[in-house]
C-alpha positions as CSV (number, residue, x, y, z in Angstrom):
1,X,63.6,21.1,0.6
2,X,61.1,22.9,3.0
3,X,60.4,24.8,0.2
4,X,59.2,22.2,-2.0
5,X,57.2,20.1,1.1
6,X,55.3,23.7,1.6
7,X,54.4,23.7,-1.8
8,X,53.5,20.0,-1.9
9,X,51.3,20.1,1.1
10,X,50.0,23.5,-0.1
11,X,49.0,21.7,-2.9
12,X,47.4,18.6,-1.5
13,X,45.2,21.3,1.1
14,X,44.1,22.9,-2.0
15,X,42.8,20.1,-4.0
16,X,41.2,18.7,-0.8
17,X,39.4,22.0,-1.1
18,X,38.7,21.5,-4.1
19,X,37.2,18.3,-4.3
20,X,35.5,18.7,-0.9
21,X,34.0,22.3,-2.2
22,X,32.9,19.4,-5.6
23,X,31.2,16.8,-3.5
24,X,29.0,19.6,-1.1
25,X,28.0,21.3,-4.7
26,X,26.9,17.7,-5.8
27,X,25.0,17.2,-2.6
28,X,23.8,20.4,-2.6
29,X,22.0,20.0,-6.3
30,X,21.3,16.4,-5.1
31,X,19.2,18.1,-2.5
32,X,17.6,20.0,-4.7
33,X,16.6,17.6,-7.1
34,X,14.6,15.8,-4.0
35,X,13.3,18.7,-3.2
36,X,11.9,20.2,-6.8
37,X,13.4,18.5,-9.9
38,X,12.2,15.3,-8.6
39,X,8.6,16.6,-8.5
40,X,8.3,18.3,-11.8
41,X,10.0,15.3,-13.5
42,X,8.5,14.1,-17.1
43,X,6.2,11.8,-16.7
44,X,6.1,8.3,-18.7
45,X,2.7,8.5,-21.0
46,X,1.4,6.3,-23.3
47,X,-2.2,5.1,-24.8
48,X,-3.8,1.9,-26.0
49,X,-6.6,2.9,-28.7
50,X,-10.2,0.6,-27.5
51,X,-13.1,0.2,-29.7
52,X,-13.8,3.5,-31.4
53,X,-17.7,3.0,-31.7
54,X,-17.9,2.0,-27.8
55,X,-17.8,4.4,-24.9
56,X,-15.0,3.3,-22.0
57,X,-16.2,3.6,-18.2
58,X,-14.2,1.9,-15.8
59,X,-10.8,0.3,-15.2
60,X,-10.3,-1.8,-12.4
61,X,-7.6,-4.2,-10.9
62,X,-7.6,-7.5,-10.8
63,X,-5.0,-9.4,-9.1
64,X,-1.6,-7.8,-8.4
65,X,-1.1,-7.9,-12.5
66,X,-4.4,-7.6,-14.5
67,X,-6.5,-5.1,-15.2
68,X,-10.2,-4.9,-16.3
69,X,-11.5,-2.3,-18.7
70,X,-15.0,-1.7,-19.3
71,X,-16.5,-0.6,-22.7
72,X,-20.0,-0.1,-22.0
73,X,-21.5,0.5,-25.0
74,X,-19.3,-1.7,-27.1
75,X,-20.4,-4.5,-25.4
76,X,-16.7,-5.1,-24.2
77,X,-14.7,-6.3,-21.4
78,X,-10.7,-6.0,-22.1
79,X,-8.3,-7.8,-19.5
80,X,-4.5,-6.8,-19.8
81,X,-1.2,-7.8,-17.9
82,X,-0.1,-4.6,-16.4
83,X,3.5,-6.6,-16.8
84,X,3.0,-8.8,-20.0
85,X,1.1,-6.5,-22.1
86,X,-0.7,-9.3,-23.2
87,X,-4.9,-8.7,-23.4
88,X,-7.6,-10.7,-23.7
89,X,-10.8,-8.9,-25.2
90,X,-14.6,-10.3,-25.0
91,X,-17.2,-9.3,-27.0
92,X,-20.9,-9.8,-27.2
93,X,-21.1,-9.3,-23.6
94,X,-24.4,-6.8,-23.9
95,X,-23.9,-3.4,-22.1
96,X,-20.6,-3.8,-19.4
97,X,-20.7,-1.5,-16.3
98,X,-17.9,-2.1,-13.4
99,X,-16.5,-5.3,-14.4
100,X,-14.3,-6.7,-11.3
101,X,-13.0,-10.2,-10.1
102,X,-13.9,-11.8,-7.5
103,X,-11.8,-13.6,-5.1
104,X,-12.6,-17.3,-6.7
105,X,-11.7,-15.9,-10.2
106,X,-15.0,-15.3,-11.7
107,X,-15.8,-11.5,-13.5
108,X,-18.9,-9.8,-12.6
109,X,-20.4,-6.9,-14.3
110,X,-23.7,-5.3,-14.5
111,X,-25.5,-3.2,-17.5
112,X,-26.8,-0.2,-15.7
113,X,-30.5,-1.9,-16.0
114,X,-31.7,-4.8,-14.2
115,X,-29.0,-7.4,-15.2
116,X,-25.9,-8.8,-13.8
117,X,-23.3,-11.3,-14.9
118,X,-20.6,-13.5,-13.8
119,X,-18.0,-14.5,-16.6
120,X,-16.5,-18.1,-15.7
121,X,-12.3,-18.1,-16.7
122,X,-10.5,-19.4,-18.8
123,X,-13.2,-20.5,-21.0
124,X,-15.1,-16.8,-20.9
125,X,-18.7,-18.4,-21.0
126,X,-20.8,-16.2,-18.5
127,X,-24.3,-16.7,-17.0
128,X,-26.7,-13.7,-16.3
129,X,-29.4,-12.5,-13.8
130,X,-32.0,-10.4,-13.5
131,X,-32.8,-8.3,-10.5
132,X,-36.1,-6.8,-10.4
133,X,-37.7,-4.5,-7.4
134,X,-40.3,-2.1,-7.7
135,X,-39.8,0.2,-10.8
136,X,-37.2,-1.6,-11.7
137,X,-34.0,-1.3,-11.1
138,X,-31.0,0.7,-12.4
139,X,-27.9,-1.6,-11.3
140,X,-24.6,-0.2,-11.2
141,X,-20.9,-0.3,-8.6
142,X,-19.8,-3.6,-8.0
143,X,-18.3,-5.0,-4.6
144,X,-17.6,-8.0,-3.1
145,X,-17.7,-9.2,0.5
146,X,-15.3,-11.3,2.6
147,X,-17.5,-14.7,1.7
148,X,-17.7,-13.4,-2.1
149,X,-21.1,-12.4,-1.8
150,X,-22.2,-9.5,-4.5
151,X,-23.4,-6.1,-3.6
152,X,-24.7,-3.9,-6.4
153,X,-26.2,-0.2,-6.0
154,X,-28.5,2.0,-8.1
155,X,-27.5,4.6,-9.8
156,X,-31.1,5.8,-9.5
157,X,-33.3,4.2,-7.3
158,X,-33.3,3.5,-3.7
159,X,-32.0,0.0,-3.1
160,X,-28.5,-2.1,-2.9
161,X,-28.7,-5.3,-3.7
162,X,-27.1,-8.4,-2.4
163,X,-26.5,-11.6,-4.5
164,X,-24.9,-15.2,-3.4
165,X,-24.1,-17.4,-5.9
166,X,-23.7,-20.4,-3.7
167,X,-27.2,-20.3,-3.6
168,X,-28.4,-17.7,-5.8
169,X,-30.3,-15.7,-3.2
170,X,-30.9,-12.0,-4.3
171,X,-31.6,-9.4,-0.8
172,X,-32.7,-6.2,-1.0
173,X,-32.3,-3.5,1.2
174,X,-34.0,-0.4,0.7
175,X,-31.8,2.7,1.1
176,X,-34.2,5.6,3.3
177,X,-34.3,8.7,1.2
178,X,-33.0,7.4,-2.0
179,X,-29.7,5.4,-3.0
180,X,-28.5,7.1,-6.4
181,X,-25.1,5.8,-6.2
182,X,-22.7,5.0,-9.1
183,X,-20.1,3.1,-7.2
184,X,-20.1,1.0,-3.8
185,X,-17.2,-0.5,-2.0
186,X,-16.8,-2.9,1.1
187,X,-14.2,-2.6,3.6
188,X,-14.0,-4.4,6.8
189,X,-17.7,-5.9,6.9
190,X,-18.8,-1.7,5.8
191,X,-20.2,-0.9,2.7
192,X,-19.8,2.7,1.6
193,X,-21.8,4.4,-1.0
194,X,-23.5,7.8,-2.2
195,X,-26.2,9.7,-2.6
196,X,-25.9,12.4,-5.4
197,X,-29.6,13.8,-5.9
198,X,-31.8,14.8,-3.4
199,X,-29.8,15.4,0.0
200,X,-26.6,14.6,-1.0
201,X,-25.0,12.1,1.6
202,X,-21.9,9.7,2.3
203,X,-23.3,6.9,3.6
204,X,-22.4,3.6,5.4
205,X,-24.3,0.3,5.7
206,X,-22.9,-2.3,8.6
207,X,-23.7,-5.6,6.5
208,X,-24.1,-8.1,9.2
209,X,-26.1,-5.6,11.7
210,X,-27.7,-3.4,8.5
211,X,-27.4,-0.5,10.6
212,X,-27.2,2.5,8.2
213,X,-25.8,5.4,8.9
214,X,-25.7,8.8,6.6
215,X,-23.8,12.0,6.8
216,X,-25.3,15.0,5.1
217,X,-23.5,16.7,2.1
218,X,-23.8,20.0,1.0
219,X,-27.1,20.5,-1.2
220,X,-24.2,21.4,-4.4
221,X,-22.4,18.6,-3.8
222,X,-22.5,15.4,-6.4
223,X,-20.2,12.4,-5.7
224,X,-19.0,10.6,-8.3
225,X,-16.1,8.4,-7.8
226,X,-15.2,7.2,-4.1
227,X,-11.8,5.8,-2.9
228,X,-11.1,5.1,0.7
229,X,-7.4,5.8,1.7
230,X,-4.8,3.4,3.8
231,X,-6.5,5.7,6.9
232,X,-9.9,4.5,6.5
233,X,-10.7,8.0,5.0
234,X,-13.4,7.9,2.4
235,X,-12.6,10.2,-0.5
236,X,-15.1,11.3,-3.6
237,X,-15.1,13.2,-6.9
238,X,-17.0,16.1,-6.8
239,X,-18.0,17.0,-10.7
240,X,-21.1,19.0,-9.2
241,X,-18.4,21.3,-7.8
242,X,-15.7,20.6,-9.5
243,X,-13.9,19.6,-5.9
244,X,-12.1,16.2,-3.8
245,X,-13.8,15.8,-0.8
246,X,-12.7,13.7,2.0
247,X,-14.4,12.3,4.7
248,X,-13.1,11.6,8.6
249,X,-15.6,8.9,9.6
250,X,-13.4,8.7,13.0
251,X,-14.4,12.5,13.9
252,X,-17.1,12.8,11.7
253,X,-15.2,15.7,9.1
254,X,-15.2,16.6,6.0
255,X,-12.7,18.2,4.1
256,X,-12.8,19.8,0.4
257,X,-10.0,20.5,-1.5
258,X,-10.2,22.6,-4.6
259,X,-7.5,22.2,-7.7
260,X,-5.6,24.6,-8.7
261,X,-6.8,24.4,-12.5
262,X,-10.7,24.3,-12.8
263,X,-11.7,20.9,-13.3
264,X,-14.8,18.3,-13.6
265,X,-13.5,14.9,-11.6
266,X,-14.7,11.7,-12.5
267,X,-13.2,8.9,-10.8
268,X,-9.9,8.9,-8.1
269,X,-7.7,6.4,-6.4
270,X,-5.4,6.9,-3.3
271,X,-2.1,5.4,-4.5
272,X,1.1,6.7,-2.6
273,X,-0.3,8.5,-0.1
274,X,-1.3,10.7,-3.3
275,X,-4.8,11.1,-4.2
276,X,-5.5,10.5,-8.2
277,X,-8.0,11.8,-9.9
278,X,-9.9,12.1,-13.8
279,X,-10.9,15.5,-15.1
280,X,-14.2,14.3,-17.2
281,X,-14.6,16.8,-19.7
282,X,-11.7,19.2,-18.4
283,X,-8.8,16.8,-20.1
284,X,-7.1,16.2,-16.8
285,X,-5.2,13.6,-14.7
286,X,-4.1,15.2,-11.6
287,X,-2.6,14.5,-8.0
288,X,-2.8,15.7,-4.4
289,X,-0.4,15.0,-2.0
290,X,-2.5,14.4,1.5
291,X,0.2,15.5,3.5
292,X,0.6,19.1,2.2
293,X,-2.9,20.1,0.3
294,X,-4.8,22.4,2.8
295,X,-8.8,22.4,2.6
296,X,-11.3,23.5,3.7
297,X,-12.7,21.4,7.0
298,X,-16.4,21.4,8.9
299,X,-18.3,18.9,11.2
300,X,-20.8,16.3,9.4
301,X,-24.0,15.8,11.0
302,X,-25.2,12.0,11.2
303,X,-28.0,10.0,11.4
304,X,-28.1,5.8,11.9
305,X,-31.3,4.0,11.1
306,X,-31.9,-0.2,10.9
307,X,-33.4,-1.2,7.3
308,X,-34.8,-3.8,6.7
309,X,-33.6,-6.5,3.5
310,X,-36.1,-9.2,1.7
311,X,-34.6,-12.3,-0.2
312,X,-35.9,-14.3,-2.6
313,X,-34.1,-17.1,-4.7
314,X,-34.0,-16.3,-8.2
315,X,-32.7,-18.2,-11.4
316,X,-30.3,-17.4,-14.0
317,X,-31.4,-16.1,-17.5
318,X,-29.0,-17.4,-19.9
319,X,-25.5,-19.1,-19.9
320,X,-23.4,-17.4,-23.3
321,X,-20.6,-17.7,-24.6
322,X,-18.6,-14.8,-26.1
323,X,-15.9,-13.8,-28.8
324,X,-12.5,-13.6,-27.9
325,X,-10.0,-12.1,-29.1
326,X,-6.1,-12.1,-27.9
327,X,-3.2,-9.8,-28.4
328,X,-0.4,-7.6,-27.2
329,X,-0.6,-3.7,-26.0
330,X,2.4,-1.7,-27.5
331,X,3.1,1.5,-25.5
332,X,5.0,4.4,-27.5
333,X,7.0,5.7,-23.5
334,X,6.2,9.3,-24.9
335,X,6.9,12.1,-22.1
336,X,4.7,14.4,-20.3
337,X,5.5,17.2,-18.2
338,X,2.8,18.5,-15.3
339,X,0.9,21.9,-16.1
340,X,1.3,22.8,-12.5
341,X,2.8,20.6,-9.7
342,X,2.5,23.0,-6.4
343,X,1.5,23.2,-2.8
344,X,1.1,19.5,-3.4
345,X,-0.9,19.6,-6.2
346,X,0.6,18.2,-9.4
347,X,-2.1,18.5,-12.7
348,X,-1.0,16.9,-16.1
349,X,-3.2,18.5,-19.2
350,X,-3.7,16.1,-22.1
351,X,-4.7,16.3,-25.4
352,X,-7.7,18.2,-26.9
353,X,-10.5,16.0,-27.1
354,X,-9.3,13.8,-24.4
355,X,-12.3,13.2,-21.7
356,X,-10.8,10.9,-18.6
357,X,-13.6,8.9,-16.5
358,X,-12.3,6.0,-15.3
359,X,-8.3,5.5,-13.1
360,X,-6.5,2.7,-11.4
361,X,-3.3,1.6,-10.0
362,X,-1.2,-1.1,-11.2
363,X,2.1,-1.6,-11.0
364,X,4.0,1.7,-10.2
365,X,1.3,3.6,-12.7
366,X,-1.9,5.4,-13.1
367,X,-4.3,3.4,-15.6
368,X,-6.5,6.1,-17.1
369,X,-9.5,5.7,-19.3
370,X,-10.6,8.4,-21.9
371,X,-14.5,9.0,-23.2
372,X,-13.4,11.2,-25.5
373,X,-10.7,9.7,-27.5
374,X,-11.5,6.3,-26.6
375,X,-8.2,4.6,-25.0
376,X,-6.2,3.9,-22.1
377,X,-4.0,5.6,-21.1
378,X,-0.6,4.8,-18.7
379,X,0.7,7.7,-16.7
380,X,4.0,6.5,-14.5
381,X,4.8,10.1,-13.1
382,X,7.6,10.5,-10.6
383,X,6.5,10.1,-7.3
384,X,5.7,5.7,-8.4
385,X,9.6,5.9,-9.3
386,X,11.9,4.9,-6.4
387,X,15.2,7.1,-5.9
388,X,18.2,6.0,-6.9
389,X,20.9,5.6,-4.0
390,X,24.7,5.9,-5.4
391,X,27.4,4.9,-2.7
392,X,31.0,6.0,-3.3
393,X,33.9,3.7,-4.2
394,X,36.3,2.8,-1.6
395,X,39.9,1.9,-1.9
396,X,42.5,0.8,0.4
């Protein structure tokens, strides 16, 4: 009988080995998962084919849903539920440029010359402006205020603009040594913008004090794109050098970071305390991940100056109305798997032909425009998917 209770209990010991010896082996690949496979994962990729005589620009959100896409030179502005699928497409808009929403509802867009437009929702019927300065003017990033006032920059000249509609009151302010910005944002009663020719700069205008202050680039440098991150950190795309540079406005440093596959980047977003970028011409979307990429880091040098804005009251050009089209956006959920994803880098190569410009985030994915094949594209890699937590079964 002592026999068989040795052997019984020498049995029992040696399948609580067993399964004890199961459960570290699942932890242990568990843990290894989180640590690489979950990183390299397949990505989710899909595309949504735009006009194929237009030439896409810029995706924007709108809302915590919608998104806006602008075809430029199709004369088109798409809006699609990120959730729905559902778009809304209107035409016979003239040339669209950085069409956003702002916070009463309205669309607003310019045409990289000297007009701007607000479209009017649901019925789509928009009204146009002209601003005119000096030269003209070569109208181009879109950004609204905290009272929904309009700021526009140049992509050549040397002003910003600033339009209300309460009262349609257009100020200029000219910019000291040139504006030549594509994009502008406001943040916090600051509006941020670039230089790209001349002296390259990162530069900052207070808008109720229209103290302006600049920080000098290097003379290669050619900002593109601009994001700021949950930090307050600006960062740009650097197709002039093929770099992401970030800027420390709190310690007045910048960093460049260089990918690991040569590339030409267009537009970025911070989403996920990642740092999302377009490889114009280099058929790229990549990733860093700001808490492991190393750069390379020196002082900025700064300068503030007061500039001086003149207003004038100016009245609308036409009211329109345009076509509009409705429909649904089918995705195919192809995979794709990264080129490279290391030292917190994580580069997806697409398809020949492809040329990215534009990005956004919505909804746990990277929105992706492409010049050269003319679509959208949706990238949901896998650091927008959540973990899955599994909890053991227990019985009494």
């Amino acid at each position: 009988m002592y026999g068989l209770r040795k052997v019984f209990f020498a049995a029992v010991l040696f399948a609580l080995g067993l399964f004890a010896f199961s459960i570290s082996l699942i932890l242990a690949r568990s843990g290894s998962q989180n640590r690489q496979g979950f990183q390299s994962s397949p990505a989710t990729f899909d595309t949504f084919s735009l006009t194929q005589s237009g030439q896409v620009y810029e995706v924007n959100t709108a809302g915590t849903d919608e998104l806006l896409v602008s075809d430029y030179q199709a004369g088109t502005l798409w809006q699609i539920n990120a959730v729905t699928n559902v778009y809304t497409r209107y035409t016979g808009l003239g040339y669209v440029f950085d069409a956003r929403r702002n916070s009463d509802g309205t669309l607003w867009w310019v045409d990289q010359a000297n007009t701007f437009s607000r479209m009017q929702l649901p019925t789509g019927t928009y009204t146009t402006w002209q601003a005119t300065a000096e030269g003209g003017s070569n109208l181009s990033g879109i950004a609204f205020d905290d009272v929904g006032r309009v700021w526009m920059t140049e992509f050549i000249g040397s002003a910003l603009y600033r339009f209300d509609p309460a009262s349609n009151q257009l100020c200029t302010v000219t910019v000291p040594g040139g504006n030549d910005s594509n994009y502008i944002i406001y943040n916090q009663g600051n509006l941020w913008f670039t230089t790209a020719f001349g002296t390259p700069r990162i530069q900052r205008l207070i808008s109720n004090t229209n103290q302006l202050t600049s920080w000098n680039l290097s003379p290669s440098n050619s900002p593109l794109g601009i994001a700021l991150d949950g930090s307050g950190n600006l960062w740009w795309a650097d197709p002039g050098t093929g770099k992401i540079g970030e800027f420390k406005p709190g310690i007045s440093e910048f960093i460049t970071y260089t990918p690991p596959i040569n590339t030409s980047p267009s537009g970025l977003i911070w989403k996920d305390n990642r740092i999302w970028y377009a490889g114009d011409n280099s058929a790229q979307i990549g990733s860093l991940d700001i808490a492991t990429a190393t750069g390379i880091t020196r002082t900025a040098s700064s300068s503030t100056v007061s500039v001086g804005m003149a207003c004038q009251t100016i009245s609308s050009s036409s009211v329109r109305s345009p076509t509009i089209n409705t429909g649904s956006v089918s995705w195919s959920d192809t995979l794709i798997t990264p080129t490279l994803d290391l030292n917190g880098w994580r580069v997806y190569s697409l398809t020949t032909g492809s040329s990215p410009y534009g990005i956004a985030g919505q909804r746990g994915s990277v929105w992706v425009t492409d010049q050269g094949l003319q679509q959208l594209i949706r990238l949901t890699d896998a650091s927008s998917l959540k973990p899955r937590a599994f909890l053991p079964i227990v019985t009494r």
